[in-house]
C-alpha positions as CSV (number, residue, x, y, z in Angstrom):
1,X,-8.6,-19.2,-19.0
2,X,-8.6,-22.8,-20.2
3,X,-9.8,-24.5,-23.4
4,X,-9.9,-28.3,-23.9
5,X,-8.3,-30.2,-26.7
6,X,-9.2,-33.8,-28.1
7,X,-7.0,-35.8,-28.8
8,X,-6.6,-37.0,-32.0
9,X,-4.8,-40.4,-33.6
10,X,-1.3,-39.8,-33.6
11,X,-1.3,-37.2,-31.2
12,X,2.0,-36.6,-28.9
13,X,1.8,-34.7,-26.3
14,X,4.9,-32.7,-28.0
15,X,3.4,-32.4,-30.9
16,X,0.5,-30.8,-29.6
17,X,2.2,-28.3,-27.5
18,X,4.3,-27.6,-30.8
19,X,1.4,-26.8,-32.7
20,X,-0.6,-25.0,-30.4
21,X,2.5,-23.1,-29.0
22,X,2.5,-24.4,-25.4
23,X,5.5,-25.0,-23.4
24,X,5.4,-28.8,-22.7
25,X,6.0,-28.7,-18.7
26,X,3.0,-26.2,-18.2
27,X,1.0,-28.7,-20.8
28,X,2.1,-31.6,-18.1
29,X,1.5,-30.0,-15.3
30,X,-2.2,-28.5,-16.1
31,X,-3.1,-32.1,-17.0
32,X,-1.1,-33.7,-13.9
33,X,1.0,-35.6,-16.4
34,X,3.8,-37.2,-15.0
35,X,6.4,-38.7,-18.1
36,X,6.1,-39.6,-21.6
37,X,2.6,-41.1,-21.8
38,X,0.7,-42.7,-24.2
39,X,-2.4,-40.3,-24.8
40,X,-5.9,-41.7,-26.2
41,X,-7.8,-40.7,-29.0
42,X,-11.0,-39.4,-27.9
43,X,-9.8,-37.9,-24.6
44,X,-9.1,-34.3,-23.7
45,X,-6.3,-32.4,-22.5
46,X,-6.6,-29.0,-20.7
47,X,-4.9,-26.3,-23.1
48,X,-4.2,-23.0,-21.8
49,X,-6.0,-20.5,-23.3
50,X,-3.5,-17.6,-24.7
51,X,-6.3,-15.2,-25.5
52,X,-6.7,-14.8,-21.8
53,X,-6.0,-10.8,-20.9
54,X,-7.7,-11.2,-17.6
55,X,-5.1,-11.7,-15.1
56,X,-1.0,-12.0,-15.0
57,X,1.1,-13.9,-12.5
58,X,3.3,-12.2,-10.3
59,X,5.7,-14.0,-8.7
60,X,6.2,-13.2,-4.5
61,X,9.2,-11.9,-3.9
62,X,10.9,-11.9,-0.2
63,X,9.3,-9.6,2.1
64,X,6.0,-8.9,0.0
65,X,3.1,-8.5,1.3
66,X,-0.5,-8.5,0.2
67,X,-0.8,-5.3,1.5
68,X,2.3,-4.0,-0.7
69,X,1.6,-6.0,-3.9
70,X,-1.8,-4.7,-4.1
71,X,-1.1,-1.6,-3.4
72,X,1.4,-1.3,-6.1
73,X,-1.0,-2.6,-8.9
74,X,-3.8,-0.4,-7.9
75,X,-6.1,-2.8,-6.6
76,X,-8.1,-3.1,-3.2
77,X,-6.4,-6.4,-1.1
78,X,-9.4,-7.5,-0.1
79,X,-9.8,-8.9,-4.1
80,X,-6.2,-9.7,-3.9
81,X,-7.1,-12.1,-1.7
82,X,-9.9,-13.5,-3.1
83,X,-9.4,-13.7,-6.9
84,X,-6.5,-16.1,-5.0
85,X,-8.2,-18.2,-2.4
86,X,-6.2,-16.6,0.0
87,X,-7.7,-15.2,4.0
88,X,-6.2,-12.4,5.8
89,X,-4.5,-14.5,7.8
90,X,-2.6,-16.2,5.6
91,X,1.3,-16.2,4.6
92,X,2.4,-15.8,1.2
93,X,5.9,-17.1,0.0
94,X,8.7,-15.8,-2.2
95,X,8.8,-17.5,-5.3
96,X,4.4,-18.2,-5.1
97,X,2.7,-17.1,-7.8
98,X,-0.5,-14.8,-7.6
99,X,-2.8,-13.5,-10.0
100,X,-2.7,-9.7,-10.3
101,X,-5.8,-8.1,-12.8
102,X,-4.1,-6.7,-15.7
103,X,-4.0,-2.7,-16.0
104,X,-7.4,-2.5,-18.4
105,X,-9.2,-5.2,-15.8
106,X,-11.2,-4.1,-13.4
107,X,-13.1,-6.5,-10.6
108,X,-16.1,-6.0,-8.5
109,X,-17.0,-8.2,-5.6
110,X,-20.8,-8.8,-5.4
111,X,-22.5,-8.4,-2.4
112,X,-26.3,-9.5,-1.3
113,X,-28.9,-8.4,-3.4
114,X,-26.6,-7.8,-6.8
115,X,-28.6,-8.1,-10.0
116,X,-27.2,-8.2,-13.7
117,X,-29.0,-4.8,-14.2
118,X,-27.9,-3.2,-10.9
119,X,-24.1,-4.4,-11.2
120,X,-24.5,-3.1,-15.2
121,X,-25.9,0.5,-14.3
122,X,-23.6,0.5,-11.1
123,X,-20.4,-0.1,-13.1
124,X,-21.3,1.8,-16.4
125,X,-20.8,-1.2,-18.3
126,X,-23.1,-3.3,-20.5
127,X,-24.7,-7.0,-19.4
128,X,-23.3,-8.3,-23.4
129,X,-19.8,-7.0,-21.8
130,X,-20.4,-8.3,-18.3
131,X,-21.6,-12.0,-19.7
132,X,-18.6,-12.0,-22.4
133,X,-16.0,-11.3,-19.7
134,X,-17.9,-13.8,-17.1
135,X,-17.9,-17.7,-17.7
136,X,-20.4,-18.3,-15.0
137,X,-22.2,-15.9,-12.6
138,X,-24.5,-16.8,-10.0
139,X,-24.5,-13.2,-8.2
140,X,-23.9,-15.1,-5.0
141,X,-22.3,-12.6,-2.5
142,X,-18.1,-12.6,-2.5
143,X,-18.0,-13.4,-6.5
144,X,-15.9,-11.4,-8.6
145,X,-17.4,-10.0,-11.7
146,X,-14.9,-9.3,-14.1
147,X,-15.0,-6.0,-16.4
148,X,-13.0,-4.2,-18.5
149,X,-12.2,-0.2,-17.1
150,X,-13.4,2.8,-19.7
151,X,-10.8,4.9,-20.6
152,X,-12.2,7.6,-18.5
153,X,-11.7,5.3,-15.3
154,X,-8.5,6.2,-13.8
C-alpha cells in the first residue's frame, strides 16, 4: 500500500511528487505535512504505492449503509467492517471514504486454529500467492488474508 522514499539533497517535496507522479496534498497529508517545509536529506517520506490493486475508495454517499454498500460490491459486511476499523454499531458519513476490495480481490477472515496450509487448501490458492499478497500474517483470529479470485470463482 505504501512505499518509503529517502530523501535526497535537493529534494522538494514538489519535485518529488512530480517525479514520482503523486498529487502533492495526498503527499502532505500521508506524511502529516503542514506547509512548504524544508525536508532533510537522509529522512523518509511515505509514498503511496500505485501498484496497489488491492482495495479502492468509495466515497459514502447520503443514506448508505454498510449493509447496502457491501451488498452492492459483492462482499460479506462483516469484512466491510473490518478491512475499515469500523463495529456494527457504528455510523458512517456521506462524503467518508471506505475501502471496498476490488472485483479480482477476494478476503478471508481467519478464525482460530488457521494455518498457512489449511487457509491454502481451503481457498484453492497457493502459500507463494497467499505470502506475495500478504505483508504480514500472524493467523491470529479476525485477520484478513488477502487473495486474488480464480476465474472460475464467481
Amino acid at each position: 500500500m505504501f512505499k518509503i522514499y529517502r530523501i535526497m539533497p535537493g529534494d522538494s517535496i514538489e519535485s518529488i511528487a512530480r517525479n514520482l507522479g503523486i498529487n502533492i496534498d495526498e503527499l502532505k497529508r500521508i506524511n502529516g505535512i503542514v506547509g512548504n517545509p524544508l525536508l532533510i536529506p537522509g529522512t523518509n517520506l511515505i509514498i503511496p504505492d500505485r501498484e496497489e490493486t488491492t482495495y479502492t475508495n468509495y466515497k459514502v454517499k447520503k443514506g448508505d449503509t454498510i449493509y447496502d454498500i457491501a451488498r452492492k460490491n459483492n462482499i460479506d459486511y462483516r469484512i466491510l467492517l473490518l478491512i475499515n476499523g469500523l463495529e456494527e454499531n457504528d455510523y458512517i458519513y456521506a462524503d467518508e471514504e471506505l475501502l471496498i476490495p476490488n472485483k479480482d480481490i477476494s478476503l478471508y477472515i481467519t478464525k482460530e486454529g488457521d494455518s498457512l496450509n489449511s487457509i491454502s487448501k481451503n481457498l484453492s490458492v497457493s502459500l507463494d500467492d497467499i505470502i506475495k499478497m500478504n505483508d504480514i500474517l500472524f493467523l491470529s483470529p479476525d485477520q484478513v488474508v488477502i487473495y486474488k479470485r480464480n476465474n472460475f470463482e464467481d
